[in-house]
N, C-alpha and C positions, 0 to 999 in steps of 0.2 A: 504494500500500500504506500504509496509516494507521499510526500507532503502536502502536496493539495490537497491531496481526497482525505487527509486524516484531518483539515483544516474545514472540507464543505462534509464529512461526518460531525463535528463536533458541532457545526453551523445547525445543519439537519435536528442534531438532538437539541437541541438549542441551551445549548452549555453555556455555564455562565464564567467559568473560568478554562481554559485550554493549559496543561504543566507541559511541559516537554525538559527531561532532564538525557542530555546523552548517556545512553547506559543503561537505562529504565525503559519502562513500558511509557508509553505517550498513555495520560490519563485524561478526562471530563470531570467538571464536577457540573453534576445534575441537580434539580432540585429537590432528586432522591438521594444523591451521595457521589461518592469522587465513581468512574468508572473506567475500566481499560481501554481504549482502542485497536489494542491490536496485543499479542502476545511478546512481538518481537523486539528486541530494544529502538529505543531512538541512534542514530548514528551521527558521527561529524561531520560527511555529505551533507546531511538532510539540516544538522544545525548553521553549515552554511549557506545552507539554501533561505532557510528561515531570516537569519540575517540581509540576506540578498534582498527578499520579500517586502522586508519588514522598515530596516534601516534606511536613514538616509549616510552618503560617505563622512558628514559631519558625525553622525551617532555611532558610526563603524569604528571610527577617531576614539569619540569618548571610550566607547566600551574597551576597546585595547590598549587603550592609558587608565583606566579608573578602576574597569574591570564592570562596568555597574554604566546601564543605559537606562532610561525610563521614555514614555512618548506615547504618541497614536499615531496610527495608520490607517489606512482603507481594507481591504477585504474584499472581494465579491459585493463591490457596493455598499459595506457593511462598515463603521468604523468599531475597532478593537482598541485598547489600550494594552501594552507590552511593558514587562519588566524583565531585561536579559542581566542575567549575573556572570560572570568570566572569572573565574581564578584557579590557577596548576591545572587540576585535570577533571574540574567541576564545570560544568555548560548548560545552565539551566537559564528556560522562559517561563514566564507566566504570563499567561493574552488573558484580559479581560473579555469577551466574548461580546458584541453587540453592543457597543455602550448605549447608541438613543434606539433599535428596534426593539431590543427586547424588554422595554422598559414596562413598570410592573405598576396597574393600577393598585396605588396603598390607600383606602382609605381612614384620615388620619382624626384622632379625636380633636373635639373642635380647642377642647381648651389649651391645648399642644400649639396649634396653630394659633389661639387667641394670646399665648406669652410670647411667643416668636413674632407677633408681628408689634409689641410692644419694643423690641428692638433694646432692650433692657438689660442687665447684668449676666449670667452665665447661666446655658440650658444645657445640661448634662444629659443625653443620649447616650442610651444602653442596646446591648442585643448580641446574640448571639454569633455575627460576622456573615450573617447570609447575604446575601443583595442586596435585599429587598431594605435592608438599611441604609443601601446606599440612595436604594432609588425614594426611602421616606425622605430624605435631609435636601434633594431632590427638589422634590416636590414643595417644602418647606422655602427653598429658596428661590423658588421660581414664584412661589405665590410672593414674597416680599418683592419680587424685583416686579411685579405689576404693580404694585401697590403704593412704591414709598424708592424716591431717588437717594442714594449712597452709592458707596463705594465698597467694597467687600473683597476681602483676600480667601480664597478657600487651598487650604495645603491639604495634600492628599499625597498618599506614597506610590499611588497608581493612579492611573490617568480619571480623572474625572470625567464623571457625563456631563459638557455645558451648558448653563442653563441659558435661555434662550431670552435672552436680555430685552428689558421694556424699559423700565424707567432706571433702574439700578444696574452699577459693570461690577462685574467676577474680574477676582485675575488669579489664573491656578497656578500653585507652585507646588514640588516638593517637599518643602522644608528645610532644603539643605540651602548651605551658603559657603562660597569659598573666600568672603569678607563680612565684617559687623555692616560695611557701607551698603552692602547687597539688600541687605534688609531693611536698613532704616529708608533707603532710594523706597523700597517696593512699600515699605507701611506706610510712608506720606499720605497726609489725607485721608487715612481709610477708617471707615466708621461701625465694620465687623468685620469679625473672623473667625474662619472654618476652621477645626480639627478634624480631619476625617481620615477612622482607620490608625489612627496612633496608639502608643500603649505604652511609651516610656514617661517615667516621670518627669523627665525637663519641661515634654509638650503640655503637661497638666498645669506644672506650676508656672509657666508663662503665659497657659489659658487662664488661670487666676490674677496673673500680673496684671496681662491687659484688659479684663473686664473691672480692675481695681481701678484700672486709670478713665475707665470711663465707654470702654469701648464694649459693643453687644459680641458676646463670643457664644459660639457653639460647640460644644465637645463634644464627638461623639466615639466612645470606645468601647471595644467587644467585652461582654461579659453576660454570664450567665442569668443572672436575675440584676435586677434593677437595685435590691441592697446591696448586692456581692459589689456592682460598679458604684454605688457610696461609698461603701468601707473600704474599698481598694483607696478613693480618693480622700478621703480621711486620712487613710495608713500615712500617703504621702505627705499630706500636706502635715500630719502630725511629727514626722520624720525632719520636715526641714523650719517648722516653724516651734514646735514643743504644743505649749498649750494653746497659743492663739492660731493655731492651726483651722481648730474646728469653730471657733468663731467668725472668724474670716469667711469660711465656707460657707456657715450658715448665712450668713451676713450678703453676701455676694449670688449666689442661687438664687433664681428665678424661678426654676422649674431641672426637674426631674421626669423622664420617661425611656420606660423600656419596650422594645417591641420582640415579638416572638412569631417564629413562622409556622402555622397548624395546616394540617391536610382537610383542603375544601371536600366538600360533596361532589366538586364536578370536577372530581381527579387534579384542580388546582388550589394554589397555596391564596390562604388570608391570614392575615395578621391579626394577634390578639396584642393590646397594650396595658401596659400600669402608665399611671400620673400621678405625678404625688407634684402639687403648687405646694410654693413656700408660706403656709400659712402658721401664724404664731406656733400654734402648736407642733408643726412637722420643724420649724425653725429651733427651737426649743429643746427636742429631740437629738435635733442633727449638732444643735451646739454642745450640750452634752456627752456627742457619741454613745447615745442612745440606740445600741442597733438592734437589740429583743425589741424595743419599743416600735420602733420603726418599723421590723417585721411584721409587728403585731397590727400596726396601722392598715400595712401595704395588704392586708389579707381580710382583714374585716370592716375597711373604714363604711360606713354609713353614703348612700346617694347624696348628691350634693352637697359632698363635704369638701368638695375639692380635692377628690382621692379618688382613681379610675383604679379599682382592683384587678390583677389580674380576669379572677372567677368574676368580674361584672360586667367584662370585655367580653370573655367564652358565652356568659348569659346572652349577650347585644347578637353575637353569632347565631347562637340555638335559636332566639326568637327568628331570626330571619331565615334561619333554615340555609346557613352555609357550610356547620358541620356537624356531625353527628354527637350522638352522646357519648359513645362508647372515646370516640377521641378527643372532646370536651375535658372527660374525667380522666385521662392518660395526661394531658398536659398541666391541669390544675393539680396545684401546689398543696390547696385543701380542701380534697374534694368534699367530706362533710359540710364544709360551710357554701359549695357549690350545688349539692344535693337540698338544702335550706333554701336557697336563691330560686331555685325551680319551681319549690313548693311553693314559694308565695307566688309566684307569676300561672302557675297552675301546670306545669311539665312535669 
């Protein structure tokens, strides 16, 4: 099987990431899970072909001095975003797969979208690393840039999907810099800023610096539940700050929300969300490093408390009949208090 037909296979299955490591099986990841393409390894022909494809002779340049390329490209009409790595006798790609066809309708909770468009101190974004995180933040930015003219830097370590600018300009970076001047040239002016896809502590606590100084930041990092990415960002900030760590944080949060990916009824994926708004009492919590508390919030808060439970998001699913029971109560966290939620609505 040549390069191309393992490039219009992965197209076909409509993969959201394409691995290619010389030496390895060329792999998919689906929105069922990573998969083979083929039994027989990848070769260094075919990784210079992919380079051939992919690269321009500028980025040929970087990756044989740096060892490390990033960018996008075309495709079969298709743009992809690429991350080639080069060192000794390691040769690995990562292709984003479709960055604007395969984009994924998220429907997002309104209060999520009503702090984001406040343009306000720091939105902490959770989830497990599927896509569909990327295409919520997405969607998130494309509605502010209808709505309200700025300026906005989104750093991403792989190529971003561009949002399709109206009143407000993106400008995508990496993160990286080979001078302090590189960055202070690109922050001039600018009135937010995207984290997406990071997970070192530097990016958090400079996500804190600049929502300190005034500016709307977004963070959005992989984690497993929505407290798990609190308390990571607590850990840190309690690491470099001591005690005023978690008041800072509490202090500076707008909002909290995590998104998860559940199997629809109609063989596709929807999203269940938490939200937790910064309201005295979750403020109070989080300055304390109250995290049983917190738990205990994120699981039972009350309607209209400014608190989207997990099990109230699965409920919003069930009534409209996008997934089933049986996978309702596989994803909920506590299912009793999910089984409670039903009764009163009458399921």
């Amino acid at each position: 099987m040549s390069l191309t037909e393992l490039l219009l296979q992965a197209k076909a299955k409509k993969a959201e990431e394409f691995l290619f490591v010389v030496g390895s099986e060329p792999r998919v990841r689906l929105s069922s899970g990573w998969a083979s393409l083929r039994t027989s390894p990848a070769l260094v022909t075919e990784w210079n072909l992919l380079q051939q494809s992919l690269l321009s002779n500028q980025q040929k340049a970087v990756l044989d001095t740096t060892g490390v390329v990033q960018g996008e490209a075309s495709f079969e009409n298709v743009r992809i975003g690429f991350s080639f790595f080069q060192q000794d006798t390691t040769m690995k790609a990562v292709l984003d797969m479709d960055l604007d066809g395969g984009r994924q309708e998220i429907s997002l909770p309104p209060s999520l979208m009503e702090s984001c468009a406040r343009m306000k101190g720091l939105v902490l974004l959770s989830g497990p690393g599927e896509a569909g995180q990327v295409w919520a933040l997405h969607k998130i930015l494309q509605k502010l840039s209808e709505e309200k003219a700025f300026v906005g830097v989104v750093f991403s370590r792989k190529a971003f999907p561009q949002v399709k600018e109206a009143k407000a300009c993106y400008l995508y970076h990496n993160g990286d810099f080979s001078k302090p001047e590189e960055r202070e040239s690109l922050m001039a002016g600018v009135d937010m800023v995207v984290f997406e896809g990071f997970a070192d502590d530097e990016s958090l606590l400079e996500a804190m610096t600049l929502a300190e100084r005034g500016l709307f930041v977004i963070y959005s990092m992989r984690a497993p539940s929505l407290t798990n990415a609190l308390r990571r960002s607590l850990s840190v900030l309690g690491e470099k700050y001591g005690e005023h760590g978690a008041p800072r944080f509490s202090e500076i949060l707008s909002l909290a929300a995590g998104q998860y990916a559940v199997s629809g009824l109609a063989g596709d994926k929807v999203f269940a969300h938490e939200v937790l708004l910064m309201k005295p009492q979750v403020r109070s919590l989080i300055e304390t490093e109250d995290l049983k508390g917190l738990d205990s919030l994120m699981n039972h808060a009350q309607e209209n408390s400014g608190i989207l439970t997990l099990n109230q998001s699965l409920l919003q699913h069930l009534i409209r009949r996008r997934v089933d029971l049986k996978t309702a109560f596989e994803v909920s966290r506590d299912p009793d208090n999910l089984d409670q939620l039903l009764k009163k609505v009458g399921i």
